[in-house]
NUVEX-126895 format. One record per residue (C-alpha): x, y, z; residue in one letter. Coordinates in nm, 3 decimals. Example, Ala and Ser with C-alpha at 12.3 -4.5 7.8 and 13.67 -1.06 7.14 Angstrom:
- px:py:pz:type
- 1.230:-0.450:0.780:A
- 1.367:-0.106:0.714:S
This chain:
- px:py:pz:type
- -0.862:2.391:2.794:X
- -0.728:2.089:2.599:X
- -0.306:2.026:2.621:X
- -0.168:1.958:2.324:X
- 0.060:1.660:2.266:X
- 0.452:1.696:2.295:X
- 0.658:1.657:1.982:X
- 0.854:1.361:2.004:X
- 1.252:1.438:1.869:X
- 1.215:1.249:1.596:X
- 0.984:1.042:1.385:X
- 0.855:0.718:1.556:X
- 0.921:0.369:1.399:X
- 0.672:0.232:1.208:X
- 0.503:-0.097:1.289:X
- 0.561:-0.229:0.971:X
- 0.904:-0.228:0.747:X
- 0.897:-0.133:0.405:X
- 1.041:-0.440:0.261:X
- 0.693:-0.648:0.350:X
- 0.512:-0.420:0.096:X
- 0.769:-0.439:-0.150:X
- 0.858:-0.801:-0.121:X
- 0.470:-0.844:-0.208:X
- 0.520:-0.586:-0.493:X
- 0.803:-0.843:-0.628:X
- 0.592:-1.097:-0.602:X
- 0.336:-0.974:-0.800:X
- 0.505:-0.832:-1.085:X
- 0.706:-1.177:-1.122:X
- 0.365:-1.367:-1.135:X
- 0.228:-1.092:-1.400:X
- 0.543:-1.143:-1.653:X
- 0.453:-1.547:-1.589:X
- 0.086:-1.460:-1.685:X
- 0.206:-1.236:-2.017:X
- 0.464:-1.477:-2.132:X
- 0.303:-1.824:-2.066:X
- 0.254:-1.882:-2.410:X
- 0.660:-1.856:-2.451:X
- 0.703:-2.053:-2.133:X
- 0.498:-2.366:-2.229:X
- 0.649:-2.439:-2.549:X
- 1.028:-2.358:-2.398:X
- 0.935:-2.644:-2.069:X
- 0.701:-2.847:-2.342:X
- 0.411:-2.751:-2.085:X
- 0.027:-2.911:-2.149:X
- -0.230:-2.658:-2.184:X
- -0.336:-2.375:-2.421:X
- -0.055:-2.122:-2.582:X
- -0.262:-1.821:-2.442:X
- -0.192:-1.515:-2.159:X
- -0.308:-1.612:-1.815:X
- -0.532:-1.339:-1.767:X
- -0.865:-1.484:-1.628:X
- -1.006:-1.490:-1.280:X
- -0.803:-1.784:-1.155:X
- -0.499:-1.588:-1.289:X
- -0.623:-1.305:-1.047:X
- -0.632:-1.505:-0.728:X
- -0.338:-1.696:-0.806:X
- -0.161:-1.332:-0.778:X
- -0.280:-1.321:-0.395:X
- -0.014:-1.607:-0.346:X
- 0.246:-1.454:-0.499:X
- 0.223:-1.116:-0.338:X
- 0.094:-1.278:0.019:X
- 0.315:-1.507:0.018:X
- 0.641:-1.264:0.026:X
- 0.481:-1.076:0.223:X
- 0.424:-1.352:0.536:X
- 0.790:-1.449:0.468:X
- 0.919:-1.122:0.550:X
- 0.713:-1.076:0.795:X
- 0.867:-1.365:1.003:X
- 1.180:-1.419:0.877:X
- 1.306:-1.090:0.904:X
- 1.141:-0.844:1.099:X
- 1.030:-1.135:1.333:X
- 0.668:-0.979:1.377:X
- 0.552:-1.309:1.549:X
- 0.777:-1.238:1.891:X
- 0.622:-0.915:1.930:X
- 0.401:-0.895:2.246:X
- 0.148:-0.709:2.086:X
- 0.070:-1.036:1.933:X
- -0.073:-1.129:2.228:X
- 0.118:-1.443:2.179:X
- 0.331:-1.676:2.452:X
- 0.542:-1.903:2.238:X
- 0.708:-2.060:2.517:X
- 0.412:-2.166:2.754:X
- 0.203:-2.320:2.527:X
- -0.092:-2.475:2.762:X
- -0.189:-2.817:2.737:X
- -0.519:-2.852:2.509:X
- -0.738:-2.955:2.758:X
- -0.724:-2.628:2.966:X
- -0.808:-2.469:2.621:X
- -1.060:-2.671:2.453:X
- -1.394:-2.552:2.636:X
- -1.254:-2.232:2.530:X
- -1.211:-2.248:2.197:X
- -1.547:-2.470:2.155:X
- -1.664:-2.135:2.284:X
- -1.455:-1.921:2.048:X
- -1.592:-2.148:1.737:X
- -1.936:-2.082:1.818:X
- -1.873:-1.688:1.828:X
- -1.677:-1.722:1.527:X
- -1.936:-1.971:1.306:X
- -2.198:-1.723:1.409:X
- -2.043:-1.419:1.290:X
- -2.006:-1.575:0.984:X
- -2.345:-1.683:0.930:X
- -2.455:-1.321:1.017:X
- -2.209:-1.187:0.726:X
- -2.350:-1.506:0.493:X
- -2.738:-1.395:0.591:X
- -2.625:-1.003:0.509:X
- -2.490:-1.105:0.165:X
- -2.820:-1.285:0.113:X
- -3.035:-1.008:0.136:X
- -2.834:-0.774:-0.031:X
- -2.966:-0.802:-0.360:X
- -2.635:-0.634:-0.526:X
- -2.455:-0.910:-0.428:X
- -2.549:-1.126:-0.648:X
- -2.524:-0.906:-0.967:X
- -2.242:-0.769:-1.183:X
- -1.850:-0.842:-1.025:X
- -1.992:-0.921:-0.728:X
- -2.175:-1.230:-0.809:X
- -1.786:-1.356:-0.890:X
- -1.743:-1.243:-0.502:X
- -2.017:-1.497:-0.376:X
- -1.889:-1.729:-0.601:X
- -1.548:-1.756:-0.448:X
- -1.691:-1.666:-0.081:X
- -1.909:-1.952:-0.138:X
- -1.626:-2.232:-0.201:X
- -1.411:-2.100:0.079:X
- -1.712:-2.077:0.285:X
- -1.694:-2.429:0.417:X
- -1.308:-2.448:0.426:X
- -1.297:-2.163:0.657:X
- -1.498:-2.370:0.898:X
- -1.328:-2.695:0.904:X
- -0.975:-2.500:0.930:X
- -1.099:-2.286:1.167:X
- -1.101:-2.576:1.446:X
- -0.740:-2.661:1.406:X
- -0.655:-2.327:1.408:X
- -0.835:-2.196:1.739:X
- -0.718:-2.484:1.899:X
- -0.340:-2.420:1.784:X
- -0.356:-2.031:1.904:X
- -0.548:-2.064:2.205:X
- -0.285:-2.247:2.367:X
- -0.056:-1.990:2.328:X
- -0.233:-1.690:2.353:X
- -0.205:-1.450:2.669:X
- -0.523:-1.393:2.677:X
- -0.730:-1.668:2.431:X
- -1.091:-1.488:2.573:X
- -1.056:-1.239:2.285:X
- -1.370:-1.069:2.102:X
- -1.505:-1.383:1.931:X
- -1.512:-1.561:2.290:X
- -1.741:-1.281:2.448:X
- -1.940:-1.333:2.153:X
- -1.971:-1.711:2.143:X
- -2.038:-1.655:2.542:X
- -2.344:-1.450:2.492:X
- -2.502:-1.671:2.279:X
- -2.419:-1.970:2.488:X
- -2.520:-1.755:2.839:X
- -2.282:-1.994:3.097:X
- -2.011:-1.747:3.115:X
- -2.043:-1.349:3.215:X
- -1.939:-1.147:2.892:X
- -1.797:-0.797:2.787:X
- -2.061:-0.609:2.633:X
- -1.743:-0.397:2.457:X
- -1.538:-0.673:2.328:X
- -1.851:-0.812:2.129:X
- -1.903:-0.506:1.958:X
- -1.546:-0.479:1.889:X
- -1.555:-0.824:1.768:X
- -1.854:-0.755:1.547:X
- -1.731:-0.403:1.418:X
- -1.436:-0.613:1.256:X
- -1.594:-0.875:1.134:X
- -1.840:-0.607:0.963:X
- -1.530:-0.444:0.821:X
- -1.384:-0.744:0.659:X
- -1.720:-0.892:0.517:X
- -1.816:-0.560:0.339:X
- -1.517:-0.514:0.207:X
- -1.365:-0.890:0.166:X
- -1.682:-0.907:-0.097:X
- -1.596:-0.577:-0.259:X
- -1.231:-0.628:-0.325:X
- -1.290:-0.960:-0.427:X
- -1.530:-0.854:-0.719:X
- -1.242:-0.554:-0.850:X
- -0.971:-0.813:-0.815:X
- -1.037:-0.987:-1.132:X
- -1.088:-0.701:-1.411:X
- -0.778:-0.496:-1.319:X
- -0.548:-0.799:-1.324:X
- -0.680:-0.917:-1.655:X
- -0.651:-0.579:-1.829:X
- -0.292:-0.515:-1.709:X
- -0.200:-0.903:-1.818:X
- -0.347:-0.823:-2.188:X
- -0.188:-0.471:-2.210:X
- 0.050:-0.401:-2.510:X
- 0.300:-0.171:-2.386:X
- 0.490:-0.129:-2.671:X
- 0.186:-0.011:-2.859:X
- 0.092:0.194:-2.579:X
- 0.398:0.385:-2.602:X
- 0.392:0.442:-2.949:X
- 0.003:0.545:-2.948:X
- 0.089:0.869:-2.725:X
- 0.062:1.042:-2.367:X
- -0.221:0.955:-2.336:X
- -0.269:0.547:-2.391:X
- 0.094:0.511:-2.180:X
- -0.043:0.738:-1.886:X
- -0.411:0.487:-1.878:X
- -0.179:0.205:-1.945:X
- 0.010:0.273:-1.607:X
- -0.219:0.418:-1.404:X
- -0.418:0.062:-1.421:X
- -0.103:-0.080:-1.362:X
- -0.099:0.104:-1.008:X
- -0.450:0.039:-0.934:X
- -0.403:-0.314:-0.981:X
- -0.088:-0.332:-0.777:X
- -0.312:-0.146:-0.498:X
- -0.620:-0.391:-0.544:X
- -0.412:-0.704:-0.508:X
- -0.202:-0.562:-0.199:X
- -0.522:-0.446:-0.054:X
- -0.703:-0.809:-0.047:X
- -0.369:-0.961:0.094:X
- -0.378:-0.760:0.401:X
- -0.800:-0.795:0.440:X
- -0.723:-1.179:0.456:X
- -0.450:-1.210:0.675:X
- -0.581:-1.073:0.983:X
- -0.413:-1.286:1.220:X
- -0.234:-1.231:1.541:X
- 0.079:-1.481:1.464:X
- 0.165:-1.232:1.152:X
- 0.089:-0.924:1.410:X
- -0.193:-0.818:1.132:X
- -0.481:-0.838:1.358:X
- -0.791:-0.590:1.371:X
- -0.681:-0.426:1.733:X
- -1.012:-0.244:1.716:X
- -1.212:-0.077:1.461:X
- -1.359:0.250:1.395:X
- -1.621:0.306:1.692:X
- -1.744:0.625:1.577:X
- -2.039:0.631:1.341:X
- -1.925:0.938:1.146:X
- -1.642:0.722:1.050:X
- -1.875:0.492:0.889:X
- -2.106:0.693:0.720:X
- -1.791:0.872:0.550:X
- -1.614:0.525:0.464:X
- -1.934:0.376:0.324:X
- -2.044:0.674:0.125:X
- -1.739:0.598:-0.099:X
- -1.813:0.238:-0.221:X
- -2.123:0.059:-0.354:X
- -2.372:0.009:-0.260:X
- -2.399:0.292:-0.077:X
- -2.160:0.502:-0.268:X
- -2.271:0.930:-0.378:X
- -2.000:0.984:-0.604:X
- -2.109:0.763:-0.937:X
- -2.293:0.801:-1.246:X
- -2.618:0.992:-1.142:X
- -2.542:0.972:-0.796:X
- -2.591:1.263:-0.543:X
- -2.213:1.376:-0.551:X
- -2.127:1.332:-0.897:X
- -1.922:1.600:-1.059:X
- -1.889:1.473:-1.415:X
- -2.189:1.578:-1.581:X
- -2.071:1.767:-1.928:X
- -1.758:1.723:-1.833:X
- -1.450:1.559:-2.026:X
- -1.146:1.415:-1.931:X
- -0.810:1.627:-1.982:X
- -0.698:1.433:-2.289:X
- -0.984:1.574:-2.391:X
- -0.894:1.933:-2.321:X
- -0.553:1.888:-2.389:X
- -0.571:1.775:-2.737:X
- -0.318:1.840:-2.999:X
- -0.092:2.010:-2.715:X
- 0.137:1.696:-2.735:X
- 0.380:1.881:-2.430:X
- 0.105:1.926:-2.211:X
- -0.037:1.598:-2.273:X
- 0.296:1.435:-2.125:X
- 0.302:1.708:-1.832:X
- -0.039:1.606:-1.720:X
- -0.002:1.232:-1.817:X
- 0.325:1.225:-1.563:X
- 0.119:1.385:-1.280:X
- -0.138:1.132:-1.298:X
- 0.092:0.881:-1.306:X
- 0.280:1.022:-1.023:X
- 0.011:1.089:-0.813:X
- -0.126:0.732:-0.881:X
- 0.195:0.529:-0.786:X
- 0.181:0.731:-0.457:X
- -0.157:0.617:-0.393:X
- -0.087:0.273:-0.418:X
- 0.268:0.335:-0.248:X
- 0.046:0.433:0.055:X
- -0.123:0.108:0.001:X
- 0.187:-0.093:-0.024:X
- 0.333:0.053:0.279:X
- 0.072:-0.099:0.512:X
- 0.199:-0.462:0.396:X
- 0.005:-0.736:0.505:X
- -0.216:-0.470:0.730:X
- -0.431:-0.248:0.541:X
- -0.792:-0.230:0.620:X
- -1.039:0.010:0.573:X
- -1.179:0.175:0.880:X
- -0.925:0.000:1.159:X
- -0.621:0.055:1.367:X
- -0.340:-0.290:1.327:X
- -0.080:-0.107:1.397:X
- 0.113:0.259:1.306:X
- 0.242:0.337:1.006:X
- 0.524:0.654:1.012:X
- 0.782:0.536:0.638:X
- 0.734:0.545:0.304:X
- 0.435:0.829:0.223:X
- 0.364:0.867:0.540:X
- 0.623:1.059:0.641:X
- 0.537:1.325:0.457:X
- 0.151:1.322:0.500:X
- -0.090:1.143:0.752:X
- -0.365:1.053:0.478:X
- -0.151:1.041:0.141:X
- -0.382:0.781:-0.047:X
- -0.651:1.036:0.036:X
- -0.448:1.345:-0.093:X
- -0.306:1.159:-0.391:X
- -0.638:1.001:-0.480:X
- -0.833:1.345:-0.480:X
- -0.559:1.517:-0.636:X
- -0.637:1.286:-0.907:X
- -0.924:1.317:-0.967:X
- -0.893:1.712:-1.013:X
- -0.662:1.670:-1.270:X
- -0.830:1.397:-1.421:X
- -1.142:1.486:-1.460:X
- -1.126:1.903:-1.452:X
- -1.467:1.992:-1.315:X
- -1.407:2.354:-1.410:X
- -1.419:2.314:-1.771:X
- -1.769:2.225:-1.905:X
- -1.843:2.042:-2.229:X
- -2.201:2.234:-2.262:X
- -2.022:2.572:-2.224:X
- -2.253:2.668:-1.922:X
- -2.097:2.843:-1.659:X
- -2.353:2.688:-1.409:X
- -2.208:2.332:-1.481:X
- -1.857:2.460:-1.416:X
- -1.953:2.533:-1.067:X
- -2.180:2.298:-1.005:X
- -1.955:2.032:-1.120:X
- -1.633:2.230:-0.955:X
- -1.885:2.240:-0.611:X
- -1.947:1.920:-0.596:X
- -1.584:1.740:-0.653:X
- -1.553:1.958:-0.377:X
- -1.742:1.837:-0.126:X
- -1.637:1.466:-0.262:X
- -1.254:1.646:-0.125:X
- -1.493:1.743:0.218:X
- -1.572:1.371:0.254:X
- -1.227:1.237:0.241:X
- -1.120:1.483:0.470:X
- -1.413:1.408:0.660:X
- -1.208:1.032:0.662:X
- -0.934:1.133:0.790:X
- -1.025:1.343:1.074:X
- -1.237:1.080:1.217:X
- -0.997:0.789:1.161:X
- -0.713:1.070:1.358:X
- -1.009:1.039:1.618:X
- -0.987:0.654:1.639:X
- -0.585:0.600:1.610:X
- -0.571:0.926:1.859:X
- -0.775:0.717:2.074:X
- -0.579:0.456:2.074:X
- -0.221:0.443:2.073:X
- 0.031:0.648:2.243:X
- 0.289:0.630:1.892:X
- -0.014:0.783:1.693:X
- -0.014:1.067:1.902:X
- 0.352:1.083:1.906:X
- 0.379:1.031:1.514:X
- 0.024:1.313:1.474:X
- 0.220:1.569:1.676:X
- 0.612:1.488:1.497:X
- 0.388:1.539:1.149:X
- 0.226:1.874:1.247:X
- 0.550:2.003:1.365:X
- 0.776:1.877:1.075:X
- 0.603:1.641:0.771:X
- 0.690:1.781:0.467:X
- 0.281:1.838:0.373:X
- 0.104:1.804:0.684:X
- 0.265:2.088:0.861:X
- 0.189:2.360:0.650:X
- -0.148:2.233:0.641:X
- -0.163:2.243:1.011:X
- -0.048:2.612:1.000:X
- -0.273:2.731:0.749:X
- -0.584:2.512:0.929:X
- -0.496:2.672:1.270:X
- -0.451:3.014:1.113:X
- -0.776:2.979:0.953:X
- -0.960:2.871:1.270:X
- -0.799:3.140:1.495:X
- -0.921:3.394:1.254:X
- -1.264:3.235:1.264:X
- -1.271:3.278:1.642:X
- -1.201:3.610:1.612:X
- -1.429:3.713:1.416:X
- -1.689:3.470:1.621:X
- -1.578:3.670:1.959:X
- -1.582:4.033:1.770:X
């Protein structure tokens, strides 16, 4: 008979303030205005160059500064996240390099290893080098050989004041070297992360570009004037592209002086196979694909038409429910990651809801794309189509139980902040009512 967790008296702190996200937010948005009005900014400061919007692919990376760059500041200037001990870091016994170098020579090999594994894996994976992603290997491929020089300094720097420098990437580099005994465990930790950020490094970095350029080139005074329906696309890109860019920040800055480090990642396969089945390649829910629900179907400016009030209603709600889903991005700061536990997050959206990307996000798309209205007429599309966005909703909750599973696993504040949320979160405790209602009935019946 399992005990169930205590409810802590009140909400625990998060690991991560809100002002990291939005400092990164502020960053952004004043490199976008730069990128809109550079033509008006090179002839005021007499600036070289072409009179034209920034809004190419160099634009788009450039952005990763000016959010990241906020975001680090805060980061250690004010919340201090660097003299935490789950850093793992002793500022003031740094050892002398020579007790560390054999060390780190082993750490390097681990590390230049892994990311020959990752380089091999994008090699054979022939969708890498089509479509966006072939800008991905592009960009991967320049950085490629700065990562590896830097990467020397760096181990050296951090091993010396690490608690413990034999992290993951030394187990690894000791296997393959065979002089030292090794921890079976921390190398598949090790490689579980690595596999995290090389799938989806490569996939953010081929989105990055498109969303940035489109919100750079928008006309927002036109789009307000065209209707609903323009202004509501017009700002929901907006918030995609504010979630993209925040998104790649914390994938890259997974590094124990910022406190952003992969503590472990998901070890349960179910978590995979639900994460994966949502992006490409291996992804159900496109064009074609086993789980899509779009088939004669049209979007609801479609079935809203000439009902100008409506329109505006629905328009809002997708905009709402967008900005929360890249609000629950933003609130992670320099630490969000797919399919990993850096740390607890309990502010912003998640204080009302333990997976509110995932609720906004399918939310969404059932008002976006209303599966139970059918172009063709046929009332076996409406359910078909209504079916399957359902089980798309079955997946993503799918997610979230087995990424509970993990951060249950894990760390005592989860299971503080998972019991204060069934007990009290605006959303998640009804939910937890009506789930446990629902499976106490079903035992019921199972036992009658």
């Amino acid at each position: 008979m399992s005990v169930e967790q205590p409810v802590p008296a009140r909400l625990p702190a998060s690991d991560v303030s809100a002002g990291v996200g939005l400092s990164g937010v502020v960053g952004l948005l004043v490199w976008l205005m730069i990128c809109r009005n550079w033509p008006a900014i090179t002839d005021a400061f007499g600036l070289p160059g072409p009179r034209q919007r920034l809004d190419g692919a160099s634009a788009a990376l450039a952005a990763l500064l000016f959010s990241g760059t906020p975001m680090v500041l805060w980061s250690l200037l004010v919340d201090k996240v660097h003299l935490r001990p789950s850093t793992g870091i002793d500022w003031k016994r740094p050892r002398p390099l020579r007790d560390v170098a054999a060390i780190s020579i082993t750490k390097i090999a681990g590390l230049w290893t892994t990311w020959g594994l990752i380089a091999v894996l994008y090699c054979l994976g022939r969708w890498y080098w089509r479509g966006a992603y072939l800008f991905a290997m592009n960009i991967l491929g320049v950085a490629a050989p700065l990562m590896v020089l830097l990467s020397i300094p760096y181990v050296l720097w951090l091993d010396r004041v690490l608690v413990n420098p034999r992290d993951g990437a030394w187990h690894f580099g000791a296997m393959l070297i065979g002089r030292e005994p090794y921890s079976r465990a921390e190398v598949a930790h090790h490689l579980r992360g690595w596999a995290v950020k090389g799938f989806f490094c490569a996939f953010m970095i081929s989105i990055l570009p498109a969303g940035f350029m489109g919100v750079v080139a928008f006309d927002w005074i036109a789009a307000w004037h065209m209707g609903p329906v323009a202004l509501t696309n017009v700002m929901v890109e907006t918030m995609f592209m504010i979630d993209v860019q925040i998104a790649m920040v914390g994938y890259l800055v997974t590094m124990k002086p910022l406190d952003a480090q992969i503590r472990t990642a998901n070890p349960y396969l179910g978590g995979w196979v639900a994460a994966l089945m949502c992006y490409p390649p291996f992804i159900l829910m496109g064009g074609g694909d086993v789980l899509d629900y779009r088939p004669n179907t049209a979007e609801w400016n479609y079935w809203l038409a000439g009902h100008d009030t409506l329109l505006w209603i629905w328009g809002a709600a997708l905009v709402v429910l967008t900005a929360i889903y890249a609000w629950a991005t933003v609130a992670f700061g320099l630490r969000f990651s797919n399919l990993t536990y850096r740390g607890v997050l309990t502010n912003g959206p998640y204080a009302f809801t333990r997976h509110p990307a995932y609720l906004s996000k399918n939310s969404f798309w059932w008002l976006a794309s209303m599966p139970y209205l059918a172009t063709s007429g046929s009332l076996v599309d409406v359910i078909r189509n209504t079916v399957t966005l359902g089980l798309v909703s079955a997946v993503y909750f799918w997610r979230a139980k087995t990424e509970e599973r993990h951060l249950l696993a894990e760390d005592a504040k989860y299971r503080d902040y998972h019991a204060w949320m069934a007990q009290h979160g605006l959303i998640t405790a009804p939910l937890t009512k009506l789930w446990r209602k629902l499976t106490a009935r079903r035992q019921e019946l199972a036992v009658g």
